[in-house]
mmCIF file of the C-alpha atoms, coordinates in Angstrom:
data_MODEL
# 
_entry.id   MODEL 
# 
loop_
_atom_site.group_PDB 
_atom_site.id 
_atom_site.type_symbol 
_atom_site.label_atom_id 
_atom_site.label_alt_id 
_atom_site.label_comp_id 
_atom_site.label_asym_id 
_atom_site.label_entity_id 
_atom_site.label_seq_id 
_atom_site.pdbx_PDB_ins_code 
_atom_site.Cartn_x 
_atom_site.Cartn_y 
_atom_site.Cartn_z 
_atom_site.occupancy 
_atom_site.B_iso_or_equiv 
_atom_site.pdbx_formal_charge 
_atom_site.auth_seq_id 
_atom_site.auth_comp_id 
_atom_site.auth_asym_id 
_atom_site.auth_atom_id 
_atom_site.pdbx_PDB_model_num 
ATOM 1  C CA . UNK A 1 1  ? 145.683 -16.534 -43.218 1.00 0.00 ? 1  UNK A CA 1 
ATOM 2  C CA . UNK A 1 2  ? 145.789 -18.677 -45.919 1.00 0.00 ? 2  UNK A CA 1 
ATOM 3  C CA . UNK A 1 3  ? 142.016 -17.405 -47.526 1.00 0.00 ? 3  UNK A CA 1 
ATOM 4  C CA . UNK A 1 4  ? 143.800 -13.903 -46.690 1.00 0.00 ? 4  UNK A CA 1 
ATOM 5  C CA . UNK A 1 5  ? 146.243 -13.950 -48.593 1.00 0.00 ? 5  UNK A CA 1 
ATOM 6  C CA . UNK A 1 6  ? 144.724 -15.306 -51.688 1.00 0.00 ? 6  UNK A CA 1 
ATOM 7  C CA . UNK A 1 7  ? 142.001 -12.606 -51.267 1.00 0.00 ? 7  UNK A CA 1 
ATOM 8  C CA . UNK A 1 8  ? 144.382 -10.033 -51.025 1.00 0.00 ? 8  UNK A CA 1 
ATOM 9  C CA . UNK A 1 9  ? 146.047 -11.694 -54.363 1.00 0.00 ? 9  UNK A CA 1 
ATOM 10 C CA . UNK A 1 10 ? 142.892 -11.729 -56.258 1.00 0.00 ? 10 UNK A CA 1 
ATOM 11 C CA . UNK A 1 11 ? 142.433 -8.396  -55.372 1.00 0.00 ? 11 UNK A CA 1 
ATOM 12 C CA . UNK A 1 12 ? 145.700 -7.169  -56.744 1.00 0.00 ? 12 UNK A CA 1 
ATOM 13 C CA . UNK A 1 13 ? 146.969 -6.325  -53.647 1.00 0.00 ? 13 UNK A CA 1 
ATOM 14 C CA . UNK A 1 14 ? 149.997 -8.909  -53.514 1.00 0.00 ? 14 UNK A CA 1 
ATOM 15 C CA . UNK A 1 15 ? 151.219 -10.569 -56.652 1.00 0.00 ? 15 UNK A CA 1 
ATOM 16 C CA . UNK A 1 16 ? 152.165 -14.023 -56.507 1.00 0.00 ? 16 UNK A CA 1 
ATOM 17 C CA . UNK A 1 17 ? 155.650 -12.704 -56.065 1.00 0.00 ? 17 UNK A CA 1 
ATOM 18 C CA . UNK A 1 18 ? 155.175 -10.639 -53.453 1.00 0.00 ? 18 UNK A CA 1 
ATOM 19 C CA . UNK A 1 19 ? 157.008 -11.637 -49.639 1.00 0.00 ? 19 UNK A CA 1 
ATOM 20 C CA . UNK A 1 20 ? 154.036 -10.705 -47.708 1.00 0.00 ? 20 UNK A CA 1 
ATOM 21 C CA . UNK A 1 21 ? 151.940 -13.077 -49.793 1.00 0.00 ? 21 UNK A CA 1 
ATOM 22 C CA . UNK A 1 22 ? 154.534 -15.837 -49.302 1.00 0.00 ? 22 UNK A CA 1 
ATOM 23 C CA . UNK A 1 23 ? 154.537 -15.195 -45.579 1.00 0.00 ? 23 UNK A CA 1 
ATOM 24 C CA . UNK A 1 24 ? 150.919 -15.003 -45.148 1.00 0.00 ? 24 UNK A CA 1 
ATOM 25 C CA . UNK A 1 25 ? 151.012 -18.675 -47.192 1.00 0.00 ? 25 UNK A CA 1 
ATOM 26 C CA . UNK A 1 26 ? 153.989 -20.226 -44.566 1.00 0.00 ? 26 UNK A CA 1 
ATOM 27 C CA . UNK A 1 27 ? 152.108 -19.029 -41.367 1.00 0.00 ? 27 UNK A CA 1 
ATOM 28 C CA . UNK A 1 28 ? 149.000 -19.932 -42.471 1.00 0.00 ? 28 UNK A CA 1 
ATOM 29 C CA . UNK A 1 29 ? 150.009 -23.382 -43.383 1.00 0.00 ? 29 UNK A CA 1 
ATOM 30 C CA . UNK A 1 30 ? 151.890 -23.561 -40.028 1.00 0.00 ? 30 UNK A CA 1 
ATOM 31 C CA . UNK A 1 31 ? 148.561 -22.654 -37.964 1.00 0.00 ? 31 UNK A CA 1 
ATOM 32 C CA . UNK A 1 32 ? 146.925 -26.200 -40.340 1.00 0.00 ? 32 UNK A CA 1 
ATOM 33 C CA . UNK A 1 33 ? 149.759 -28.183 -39.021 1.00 0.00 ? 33 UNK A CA 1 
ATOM 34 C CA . UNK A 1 34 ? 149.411 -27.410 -35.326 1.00 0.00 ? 34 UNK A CA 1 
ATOM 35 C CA . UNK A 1 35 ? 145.548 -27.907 -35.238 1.00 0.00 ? 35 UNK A CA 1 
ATOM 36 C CA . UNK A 1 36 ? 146.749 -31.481 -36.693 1.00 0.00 ? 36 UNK A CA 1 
ATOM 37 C CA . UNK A 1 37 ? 148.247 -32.660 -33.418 1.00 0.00 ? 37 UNK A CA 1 
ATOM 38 C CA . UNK A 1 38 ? 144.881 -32.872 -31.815 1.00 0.00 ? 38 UNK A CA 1 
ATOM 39 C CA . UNK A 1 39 ? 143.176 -34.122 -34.952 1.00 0.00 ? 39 UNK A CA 1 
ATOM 40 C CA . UNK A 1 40 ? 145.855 -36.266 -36.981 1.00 0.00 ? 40 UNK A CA 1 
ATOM 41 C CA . UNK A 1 41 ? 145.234 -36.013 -41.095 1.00 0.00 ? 41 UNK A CA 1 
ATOM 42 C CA . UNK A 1 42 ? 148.391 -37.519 -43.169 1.00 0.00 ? 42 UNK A CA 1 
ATOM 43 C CA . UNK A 1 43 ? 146.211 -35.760 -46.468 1.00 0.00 ? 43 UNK A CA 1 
ATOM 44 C CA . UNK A 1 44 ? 146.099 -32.142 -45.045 1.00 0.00 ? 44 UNK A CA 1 
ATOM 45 C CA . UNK A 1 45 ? 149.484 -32.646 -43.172 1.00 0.00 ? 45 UNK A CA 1 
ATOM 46 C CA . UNK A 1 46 ? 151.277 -33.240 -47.241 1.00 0.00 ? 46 UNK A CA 1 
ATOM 47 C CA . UNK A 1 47 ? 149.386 -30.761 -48.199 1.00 0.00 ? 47 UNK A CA 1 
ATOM 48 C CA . UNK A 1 48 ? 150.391 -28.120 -45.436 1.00 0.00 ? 48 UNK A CA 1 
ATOM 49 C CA . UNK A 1 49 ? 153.868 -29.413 -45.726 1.00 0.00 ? 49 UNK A CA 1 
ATOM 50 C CA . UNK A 1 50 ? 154.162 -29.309 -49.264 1.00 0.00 ? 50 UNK A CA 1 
ATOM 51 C CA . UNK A 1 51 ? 152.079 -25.787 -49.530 1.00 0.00 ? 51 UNK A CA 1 
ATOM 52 C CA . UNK A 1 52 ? 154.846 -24.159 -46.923 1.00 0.00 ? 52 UNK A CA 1 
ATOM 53 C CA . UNK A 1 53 ? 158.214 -25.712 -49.035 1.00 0.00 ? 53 UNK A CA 1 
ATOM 54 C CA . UNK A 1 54 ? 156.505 -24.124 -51.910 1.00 0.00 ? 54 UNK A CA 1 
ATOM 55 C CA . UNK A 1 55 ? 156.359 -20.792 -50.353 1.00 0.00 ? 55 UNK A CA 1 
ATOM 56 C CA . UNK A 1 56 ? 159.798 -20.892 -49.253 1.00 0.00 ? 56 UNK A CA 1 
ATOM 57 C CA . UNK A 1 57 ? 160.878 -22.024 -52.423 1.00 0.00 ? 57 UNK A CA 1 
ATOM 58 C CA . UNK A 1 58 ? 159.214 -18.415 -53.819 1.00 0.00 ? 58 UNK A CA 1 
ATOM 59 C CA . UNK A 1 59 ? 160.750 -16.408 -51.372 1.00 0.00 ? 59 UNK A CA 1 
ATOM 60 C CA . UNK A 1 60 ? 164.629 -18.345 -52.498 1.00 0.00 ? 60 UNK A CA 1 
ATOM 61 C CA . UNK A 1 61 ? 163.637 -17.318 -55.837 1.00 0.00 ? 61 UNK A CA 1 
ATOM 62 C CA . UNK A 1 62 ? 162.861 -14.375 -55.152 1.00 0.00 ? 62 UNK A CA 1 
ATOM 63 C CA . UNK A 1 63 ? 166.751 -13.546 -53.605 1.00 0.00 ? 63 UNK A CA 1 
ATOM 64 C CA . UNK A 1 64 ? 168.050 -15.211 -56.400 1.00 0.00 ? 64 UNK A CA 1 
ATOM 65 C CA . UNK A 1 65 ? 166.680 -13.421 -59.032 1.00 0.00 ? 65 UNK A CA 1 
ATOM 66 C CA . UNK A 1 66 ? 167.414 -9.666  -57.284 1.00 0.00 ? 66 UNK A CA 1 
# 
């Protein structure tokens, strides 16, 4: 979902913006941090984590700014 989305932004299909984008991001990320339990990673688990409070921090600025 992740590759998705940034596809679909490179395309011009979503801008950075964009809630769809955002949401593709947070699931994505989510779907990293479950395949962790079987295969622990502290790295990709920071990254995940820090990727999705990212995204959510788009989609707050995004309702702030409208």
């Amino acid at each position: 979902m992740v590759l998705a989305a940034y596809m679909l932004l490179e395309h011009g299909t979503f801008k950075s913006h964009d809630k769809p984008y955002l949401a593709l991001n947070i699931l994505g990320s989510c779907g990293i941090l479950a395949s962790l339990y079987a295969n622990w990673n502290l790295p990709s688990f920071v990254i995940q984590t820090l990727w999705i409070a990212i995204s959510f921090y788009g989609i707050y600025k995004g309702k702030k700014h409208k």
